[in-house]
C-alpha positions in Angstrom: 22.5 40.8 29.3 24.7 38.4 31.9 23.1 35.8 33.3 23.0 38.1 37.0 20.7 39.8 35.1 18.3 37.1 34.3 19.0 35.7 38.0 17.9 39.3 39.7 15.2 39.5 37.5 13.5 36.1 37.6 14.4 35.8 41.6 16.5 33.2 41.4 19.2 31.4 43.3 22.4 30.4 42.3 22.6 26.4 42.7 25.9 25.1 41.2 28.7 26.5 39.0 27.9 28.5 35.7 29.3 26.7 32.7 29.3 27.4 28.7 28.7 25.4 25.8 29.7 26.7 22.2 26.1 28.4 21.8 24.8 29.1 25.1 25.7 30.2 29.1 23.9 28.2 31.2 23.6 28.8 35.5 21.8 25.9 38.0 19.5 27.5 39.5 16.5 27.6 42.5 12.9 28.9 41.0 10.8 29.1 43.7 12.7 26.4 45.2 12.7 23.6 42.8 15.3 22.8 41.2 15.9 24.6 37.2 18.3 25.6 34.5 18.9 29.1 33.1 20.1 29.1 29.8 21.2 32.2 28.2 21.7 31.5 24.4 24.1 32.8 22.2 23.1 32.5 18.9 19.6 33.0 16.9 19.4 28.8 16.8 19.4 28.7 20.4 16.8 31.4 21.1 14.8 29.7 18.6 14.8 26.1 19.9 13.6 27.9 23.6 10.2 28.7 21.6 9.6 25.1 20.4 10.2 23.8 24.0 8.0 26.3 25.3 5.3 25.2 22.1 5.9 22.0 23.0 4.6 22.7 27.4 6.6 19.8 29.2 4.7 17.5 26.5 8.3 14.9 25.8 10.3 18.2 26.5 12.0 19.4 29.7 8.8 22.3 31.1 9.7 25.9 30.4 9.6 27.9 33.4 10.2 31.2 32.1 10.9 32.4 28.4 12.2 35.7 27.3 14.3 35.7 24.8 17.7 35.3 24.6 17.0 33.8 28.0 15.1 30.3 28.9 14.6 28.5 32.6 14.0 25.0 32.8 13.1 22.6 35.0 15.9 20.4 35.7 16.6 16.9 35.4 17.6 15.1 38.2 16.6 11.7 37.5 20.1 9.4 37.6 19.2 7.5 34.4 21.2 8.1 31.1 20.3 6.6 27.9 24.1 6.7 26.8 24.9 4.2 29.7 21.8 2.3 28.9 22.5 2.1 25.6 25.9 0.3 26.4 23.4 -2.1 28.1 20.6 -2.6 25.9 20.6 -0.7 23.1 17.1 -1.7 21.8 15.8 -0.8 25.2 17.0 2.8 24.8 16.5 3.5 21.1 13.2 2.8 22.4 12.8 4.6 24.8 14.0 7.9 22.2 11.2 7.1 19.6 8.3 6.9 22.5 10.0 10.6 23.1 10.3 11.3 19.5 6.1 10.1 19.3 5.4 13.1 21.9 7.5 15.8 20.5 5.6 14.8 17.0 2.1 14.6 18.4 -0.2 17.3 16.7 -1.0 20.2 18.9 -3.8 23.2 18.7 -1.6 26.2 19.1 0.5 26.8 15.5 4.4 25.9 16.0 7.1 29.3 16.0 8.9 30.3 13.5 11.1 26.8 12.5 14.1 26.2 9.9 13.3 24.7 7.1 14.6 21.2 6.9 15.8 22.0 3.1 17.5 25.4 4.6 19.7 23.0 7.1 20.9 20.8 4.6 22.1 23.5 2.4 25.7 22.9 3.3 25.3 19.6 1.8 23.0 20.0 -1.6 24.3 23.7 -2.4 27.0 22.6 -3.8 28.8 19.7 -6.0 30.7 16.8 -4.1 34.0 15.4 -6.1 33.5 12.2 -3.3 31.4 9.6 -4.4 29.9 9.1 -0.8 29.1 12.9 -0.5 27.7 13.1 -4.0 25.4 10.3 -3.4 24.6 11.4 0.1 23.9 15.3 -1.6 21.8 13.7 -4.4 19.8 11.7 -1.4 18.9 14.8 0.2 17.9 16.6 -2.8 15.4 13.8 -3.5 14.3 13.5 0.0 13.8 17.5 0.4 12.2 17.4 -3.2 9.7 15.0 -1.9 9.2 15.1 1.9 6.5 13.1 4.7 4.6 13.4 7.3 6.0 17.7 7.5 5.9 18.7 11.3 8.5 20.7 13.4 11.3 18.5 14.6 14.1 18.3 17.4 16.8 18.3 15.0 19.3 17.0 17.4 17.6 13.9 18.8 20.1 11.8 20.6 20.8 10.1 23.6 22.6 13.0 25.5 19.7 15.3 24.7 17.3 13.1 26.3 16.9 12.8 29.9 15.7 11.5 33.0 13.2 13.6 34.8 12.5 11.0 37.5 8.8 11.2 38.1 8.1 12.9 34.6 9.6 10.4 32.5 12.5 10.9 29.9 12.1 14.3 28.4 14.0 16.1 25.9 15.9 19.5 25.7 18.5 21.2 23.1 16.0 21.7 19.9 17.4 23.0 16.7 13.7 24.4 15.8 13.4 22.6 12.5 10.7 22.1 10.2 10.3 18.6 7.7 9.7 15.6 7.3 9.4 13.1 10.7 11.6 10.6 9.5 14.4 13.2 10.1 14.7 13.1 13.6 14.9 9.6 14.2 18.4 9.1 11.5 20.3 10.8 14.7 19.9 7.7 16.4 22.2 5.4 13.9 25.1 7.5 14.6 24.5 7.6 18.3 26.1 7.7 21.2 29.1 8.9 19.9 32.5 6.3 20.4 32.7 3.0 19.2 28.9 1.7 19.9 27.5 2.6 16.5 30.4 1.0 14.4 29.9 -2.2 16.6 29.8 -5.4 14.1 26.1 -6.0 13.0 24.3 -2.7 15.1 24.0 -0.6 12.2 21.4 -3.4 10.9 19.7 -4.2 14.3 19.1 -0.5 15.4 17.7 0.8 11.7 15.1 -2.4 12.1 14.2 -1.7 15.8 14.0 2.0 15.2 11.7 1.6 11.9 9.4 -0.4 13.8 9.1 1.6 17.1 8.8 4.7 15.0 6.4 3.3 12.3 8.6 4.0 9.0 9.7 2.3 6.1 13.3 1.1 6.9 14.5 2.4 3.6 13.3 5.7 3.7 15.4 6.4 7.2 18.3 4.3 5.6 18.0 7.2 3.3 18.1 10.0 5.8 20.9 8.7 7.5 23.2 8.5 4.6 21.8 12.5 4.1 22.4 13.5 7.7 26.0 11.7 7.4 26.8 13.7 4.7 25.4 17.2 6.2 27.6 16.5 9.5 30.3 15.8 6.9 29.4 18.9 5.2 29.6 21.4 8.7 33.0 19.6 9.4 34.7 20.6 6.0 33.4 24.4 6.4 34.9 24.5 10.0 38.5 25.1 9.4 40.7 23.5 12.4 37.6 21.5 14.1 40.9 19.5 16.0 40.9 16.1 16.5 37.3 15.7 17.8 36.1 16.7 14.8 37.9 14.8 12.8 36.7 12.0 14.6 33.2 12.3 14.5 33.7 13.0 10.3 35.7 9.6 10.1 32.5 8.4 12.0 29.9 10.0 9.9 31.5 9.0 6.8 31.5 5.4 7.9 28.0 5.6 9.2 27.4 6.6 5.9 29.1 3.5 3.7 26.9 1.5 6.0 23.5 3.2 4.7 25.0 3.3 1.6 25.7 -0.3 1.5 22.2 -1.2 3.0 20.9 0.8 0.1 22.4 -0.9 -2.4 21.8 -4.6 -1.1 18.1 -4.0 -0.9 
């Protein structure tokens, strides 16, 4: 269905200019006047990370109006902050403020979570198969230990980083764009090491300073998400090399994964 569809049938307005991502349609909208979002996904991941924002009831996530899939309304943000910017300020101040987020989205709830991806199911791009590089066969063999072994299992964002938490003025910072996964907590804070994306997490000495302020906001032992970083670096690595012509931007976020990496690595090793 087009997202006139969803608009006639939800009796909403049209507020702003329809635009597309690589998974989803998305149209601002009016719901009964307030301001929202009408996301129309595109794939099976998106539909599915509209059911843990709904599971999760405005609780650290952006409310869900309306849910039928392939179609989800949100509220939307129009707080001014952003945690990218912030982070260019003080970037303890919003790695912070992403693991007090992180804290709700993990909190226990009564109702059972939907139907999530198993954490070992994500990384399969990255353990199915034997690395020739000594980075990626160390980050594979990380994983397989991690996965083997996992913590504290509850259903994760998946993509926690500073673009995918916002400001909802009143509400707080809230988060959208789940992946729907399922594993261990220490998982969704690793994101954070790598992000934002430019030249901020390669900064001289940041790499250090954000795994120890992260460990202790989060409650973790520092080498255990040392260890899921150099495993999400090599999964990102992973997607990039089964995506033939990802163009320059994807080359540029591998070169930045695979240094992100040697800095885990190397943090690792001098422990």
């Amino acid at each position: 269905m087009s997202l006139a569809t969803w608009i006639a049938r939800w009796d909403l307005l049209p507020d702003g200019t329809a635009f597309s991502t690589p998974s989803s349609r998305l149209q601002p909208v009016l719901w009964q006047g307030r301001p929202a979002l009408l996301k129309l996904a595109q794939d099976p991941e998106e539909a599915q990370g509209g059911a843990l924002m709904a599971w999760w009831d405005g609780d650290g996530a952006a409310p869900v109006l309306a849910l039928e899939p392939p179609a989800l309304l949100l509220a939307r943000a129009r707080g001014r902050r952003s945690l990218v910017a912030l982070a260019r300020q003080d970037d303890d101040a919003a790695s912070r403020i992403l693991c007090a987020v992180a804290a709700r989205l993990h909190a226990p709830r009564p109702a059972p979570p939907p139907p999530l991806v198993a954490l070992a199911d994500w990384f399969r791009p990255l353990t199915g198969r034997d690395w020739g590089d000594a980075l990626m066969a160390r980050a594979a063999a990380t994983a397989r230990a991690l996965l083997a072994e996992p913590r504290e299992v509850l259903p994760l964002h998946g993509d926690l980083h500073h673009g995918n938490v916002l400001d909802f003025g009143a509400g707080g910072w809230r988060a959208i764009d789940p992946k729907g996964l399922f594993g261990e907590r220490a998982f969704d804070f690793a994101n954070l090491l790598r992000n934002p994306l430019g030249d901020l997490p390669l900064r001289p000495g940041r790499f250090a300073r954000q795994a120890s302020v992260i460990a202790e906001m989060a409650g973790l032992e520092q080498r255990r998400l040392l260890l899921w970083a150099l495993a999400l670096c090599g999964l990102s690595v992973a997607w990039h090399h089964d995506s033939a012509g990802s163009g320059l931007a994807g080359d540029v976020e591998r070169a930045l994964d695979l240094a992100i990496g040697a800095l885990a690595l190397a943090a690792l090793d001098a422990a």
